[in-house]
C-alpha positions in Angstrom: 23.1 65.9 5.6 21.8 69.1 4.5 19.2 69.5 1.3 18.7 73.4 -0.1 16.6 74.5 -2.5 15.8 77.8 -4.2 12.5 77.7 -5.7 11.0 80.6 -7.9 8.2 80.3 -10.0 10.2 79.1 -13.5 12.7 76.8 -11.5 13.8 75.0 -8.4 17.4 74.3 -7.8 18.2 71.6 -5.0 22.0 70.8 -4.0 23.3 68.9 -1.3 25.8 71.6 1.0 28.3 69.1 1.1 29.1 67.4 -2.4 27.5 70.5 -4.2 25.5 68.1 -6.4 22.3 70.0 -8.3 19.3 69.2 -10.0 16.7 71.2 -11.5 13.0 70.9 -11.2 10.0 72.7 -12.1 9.3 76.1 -10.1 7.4 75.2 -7.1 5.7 78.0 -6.0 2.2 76.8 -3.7 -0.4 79.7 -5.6 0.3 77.6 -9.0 1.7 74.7 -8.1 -0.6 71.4 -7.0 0.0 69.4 -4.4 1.0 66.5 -7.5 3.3 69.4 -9.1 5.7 68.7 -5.7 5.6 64.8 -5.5 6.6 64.6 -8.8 9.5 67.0 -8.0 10.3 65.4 -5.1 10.2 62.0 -6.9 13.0 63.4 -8.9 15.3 64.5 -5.6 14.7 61.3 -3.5 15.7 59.8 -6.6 18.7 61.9 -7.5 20.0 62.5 -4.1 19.7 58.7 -2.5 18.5 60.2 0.4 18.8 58.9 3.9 16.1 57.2 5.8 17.0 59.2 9.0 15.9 62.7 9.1 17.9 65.4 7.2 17.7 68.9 7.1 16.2 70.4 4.4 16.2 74.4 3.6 13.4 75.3 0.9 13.3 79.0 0.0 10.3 79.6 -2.2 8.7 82.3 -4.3 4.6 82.4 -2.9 6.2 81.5 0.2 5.5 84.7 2.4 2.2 83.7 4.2 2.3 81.4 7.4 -0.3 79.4 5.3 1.9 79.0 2.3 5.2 77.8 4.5 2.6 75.6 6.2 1.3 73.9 3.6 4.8 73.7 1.4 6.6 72.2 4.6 3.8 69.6 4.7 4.1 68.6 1.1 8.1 68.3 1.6 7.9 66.2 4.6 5.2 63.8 3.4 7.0 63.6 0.1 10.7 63.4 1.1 10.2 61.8 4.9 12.0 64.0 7.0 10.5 66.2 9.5 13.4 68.6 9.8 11.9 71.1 6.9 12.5 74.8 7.3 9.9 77.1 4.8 12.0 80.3 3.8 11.0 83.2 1.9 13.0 83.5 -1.9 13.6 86.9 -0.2 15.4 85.5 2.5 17.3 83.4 0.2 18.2 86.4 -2.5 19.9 88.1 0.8 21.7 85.3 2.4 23.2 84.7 -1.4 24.0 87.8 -2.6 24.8 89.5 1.4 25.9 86.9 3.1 26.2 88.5 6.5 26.7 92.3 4.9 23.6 94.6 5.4 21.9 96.0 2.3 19.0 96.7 -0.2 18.1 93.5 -1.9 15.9 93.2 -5.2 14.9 90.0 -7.0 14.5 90.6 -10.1 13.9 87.3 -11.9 10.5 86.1 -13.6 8.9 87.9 -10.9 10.4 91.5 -8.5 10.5 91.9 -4.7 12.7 94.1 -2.8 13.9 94.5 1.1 16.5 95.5 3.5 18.7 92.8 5.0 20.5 93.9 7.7 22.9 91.0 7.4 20.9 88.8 9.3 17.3 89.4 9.1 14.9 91.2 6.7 14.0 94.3 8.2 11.6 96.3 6.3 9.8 94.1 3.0 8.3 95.8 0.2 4.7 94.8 -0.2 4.1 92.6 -3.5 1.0 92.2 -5.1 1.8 89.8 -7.8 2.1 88.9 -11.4 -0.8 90.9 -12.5 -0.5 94.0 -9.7 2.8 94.5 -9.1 6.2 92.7 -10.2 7.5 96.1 -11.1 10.9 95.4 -13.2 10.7 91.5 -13.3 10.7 89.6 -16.9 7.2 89.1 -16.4 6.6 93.1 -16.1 8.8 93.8 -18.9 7.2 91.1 -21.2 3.7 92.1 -20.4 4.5 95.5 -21.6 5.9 94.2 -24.6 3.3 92.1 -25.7 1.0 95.1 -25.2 3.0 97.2 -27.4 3.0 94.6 -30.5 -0.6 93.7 -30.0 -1.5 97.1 -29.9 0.7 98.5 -32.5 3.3 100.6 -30.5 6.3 99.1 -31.8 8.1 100.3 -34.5 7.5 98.2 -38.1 11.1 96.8 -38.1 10.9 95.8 -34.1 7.2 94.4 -35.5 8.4 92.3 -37.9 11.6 90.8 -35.8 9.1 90.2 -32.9 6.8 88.6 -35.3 9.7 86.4 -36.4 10.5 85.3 -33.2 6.9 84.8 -31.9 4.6 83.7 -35.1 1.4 83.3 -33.0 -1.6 85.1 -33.6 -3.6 87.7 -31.2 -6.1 84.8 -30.2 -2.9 82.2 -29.5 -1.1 84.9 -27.5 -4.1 86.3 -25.5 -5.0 82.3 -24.8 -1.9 82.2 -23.2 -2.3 84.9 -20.7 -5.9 84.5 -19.2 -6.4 80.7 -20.1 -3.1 78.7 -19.8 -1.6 77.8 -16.3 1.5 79.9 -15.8 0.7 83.2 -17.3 3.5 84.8 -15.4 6.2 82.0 -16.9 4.7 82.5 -20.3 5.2 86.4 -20.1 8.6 86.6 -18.8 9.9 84.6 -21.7 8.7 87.3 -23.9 11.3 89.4 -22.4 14.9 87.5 -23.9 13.7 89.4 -27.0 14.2 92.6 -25.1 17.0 91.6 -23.7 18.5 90.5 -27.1 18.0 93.9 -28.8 18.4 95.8 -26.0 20.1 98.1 -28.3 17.2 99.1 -29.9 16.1 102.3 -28.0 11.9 101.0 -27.7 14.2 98.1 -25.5 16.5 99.7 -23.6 13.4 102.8 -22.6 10.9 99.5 -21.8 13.7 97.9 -19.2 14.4 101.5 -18.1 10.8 102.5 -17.4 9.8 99.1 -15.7 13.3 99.7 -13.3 11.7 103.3 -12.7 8.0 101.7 -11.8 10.0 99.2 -9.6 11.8 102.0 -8.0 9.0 103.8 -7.2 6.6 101.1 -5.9 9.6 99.2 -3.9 13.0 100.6 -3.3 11.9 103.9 -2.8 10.1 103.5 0.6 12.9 101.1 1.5 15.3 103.3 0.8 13.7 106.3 2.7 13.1 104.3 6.2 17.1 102.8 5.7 18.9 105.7 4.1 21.1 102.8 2.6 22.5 103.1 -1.2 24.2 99.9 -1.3 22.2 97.6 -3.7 22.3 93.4 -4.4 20.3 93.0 -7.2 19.5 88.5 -7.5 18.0 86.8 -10.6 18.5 85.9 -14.1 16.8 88.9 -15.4 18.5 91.3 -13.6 21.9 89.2 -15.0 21.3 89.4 -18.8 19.7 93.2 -18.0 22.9 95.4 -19.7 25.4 96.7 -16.8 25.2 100.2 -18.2 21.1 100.5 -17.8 21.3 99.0 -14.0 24.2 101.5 -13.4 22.6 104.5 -14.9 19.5 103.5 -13.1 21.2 103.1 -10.0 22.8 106.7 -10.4 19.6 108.2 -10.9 18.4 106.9 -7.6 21.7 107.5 -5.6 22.2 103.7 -5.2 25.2 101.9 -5.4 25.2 98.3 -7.1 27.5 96.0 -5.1 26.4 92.1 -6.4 24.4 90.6 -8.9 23.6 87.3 -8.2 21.8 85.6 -11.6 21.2 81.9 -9.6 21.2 82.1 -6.0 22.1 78.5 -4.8 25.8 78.8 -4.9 26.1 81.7 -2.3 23.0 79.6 -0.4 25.3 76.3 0.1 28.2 79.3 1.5 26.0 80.5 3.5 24.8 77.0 5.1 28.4 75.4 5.0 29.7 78.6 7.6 27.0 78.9 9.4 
């Protein structure tokens, strides 16, 4: 039996590779999430997937996952929690590639809650961006373009008829929204669902320049240096953001930087269990 699960910082997906059968826990990434946070999810999949008392193998690619420390410490979790010792710690990087690439080589970018970027040469990453985070980098994620946003309104830089919509969508006040970001657990979550408003009046031209100019930054902290030690235009963009983003803005932004957009993969479990079934 084979377990995967793709884990970024909103949502984990498990599925068994064989029956395709899913559930969803909470994100599980190890630099917000307690050692409790994954018992209780685990709870949930020993429970869901009647899981065998002989080892398994289980595949967890996770967001925070890039340090030997991390995998450690996540692949200790999963075994004391789900009793198999057959637990292999993967990078959401790694996962985006083998979901969106399968074997092909290419640039990948996440751009979900949170943005990363490599270059898969169809069977290992090669060259990594470096990420810095929520609060330093995630150049072009939801969380990026919702920080922005929120800026904007509490600053007065949007326009009154965007102010009022926004408004009307998020009635807190200054004090509830600032709470939010430097008290509340999850400040990266709580920012990226400030960006479905973008994304829902993306036709408004404050929208569709704010997603433009947070692809740009991403560009030019990430793909760019990727691009230039490659020389390779073909792009896999993986992640729910980058799904609801409009085609048009991806594909002028793609022009503008000579790339080539070949997939977008919004939920990368399906071309995981692919992957694991042929390999």
């Amino acid at each position: 039996m084979i377990l995967i699960a793709d884990s970024g910082s909103t949502k984990t997906t498990w599925m068994e590779v064989e029956s395709g059968n899913m559930i969803v826990t909470e994100g599980l990434n190890p630099h917000f999430t307690s050692e409790e946070q994954f018992m209780a999810a685990c709870a949930a999949v020993r429970q869901n997937f009647q899981l065998p008392t002989l080892n398994f193998q289980l595949f967890f690619y996770g967001a925070g996952c890039g340090l030997p420390s991390q995998r450690k410490k996540v692949a200790y979790w999963l075994t004391k929690a789900l009793g198999t010792s057959d637990v292999h710690v993967e990078t959401d990087m790694l996962a985006a590639c083998r979901a969106a690439c399968g074997r092909k080589a290419g640039l990948v970018g996440i751009l979900g809650t949170g943005s990363n970027a490599c270059y898969y040469d169809g069977e290992e990453i090669k060259h990594q961006a470096v990420s810095t985070g929520y609060i330093l980098g995630d150049h072009g994620s939801a969380n990026h373009v919702g920080r922005r946003l929120l800026q904007d309104y509490l600053t007065g830089n949007l326009t009154m008829e965007l102010t009022a919509k926004f408004r009307d969508a998020f009635p807190q006040s200054k004090e509830d929204f600032l709470d939010a970001v430097y008290h509340q657990p999850h400040a990266n979550r709580y920012l990226a669902s400030l960006a479905r408003f973008v994304v829902e009046h993306i036709d408004d031209d404050y929208c569709s320049s704010l997603v433009d100019g947070c692809l740009i930054e991403w560009a030019n902290y990430q793909i760019e240096d990727l691009w230039e030690q490659t020389l390779c235009n073909d792009l896999y963009l993986v992640g729910g953001f980058a799904a609801h983003i409009k085609r048009s803005i991806l594909d002028s932004f793609a022009k503008d930087h000579d790339l080539v957009i070949k997939n977008i993969v919004a939920d990368p479990i399906k071309g995981l269990r692919s992957y694991h079934r042929n390999h």
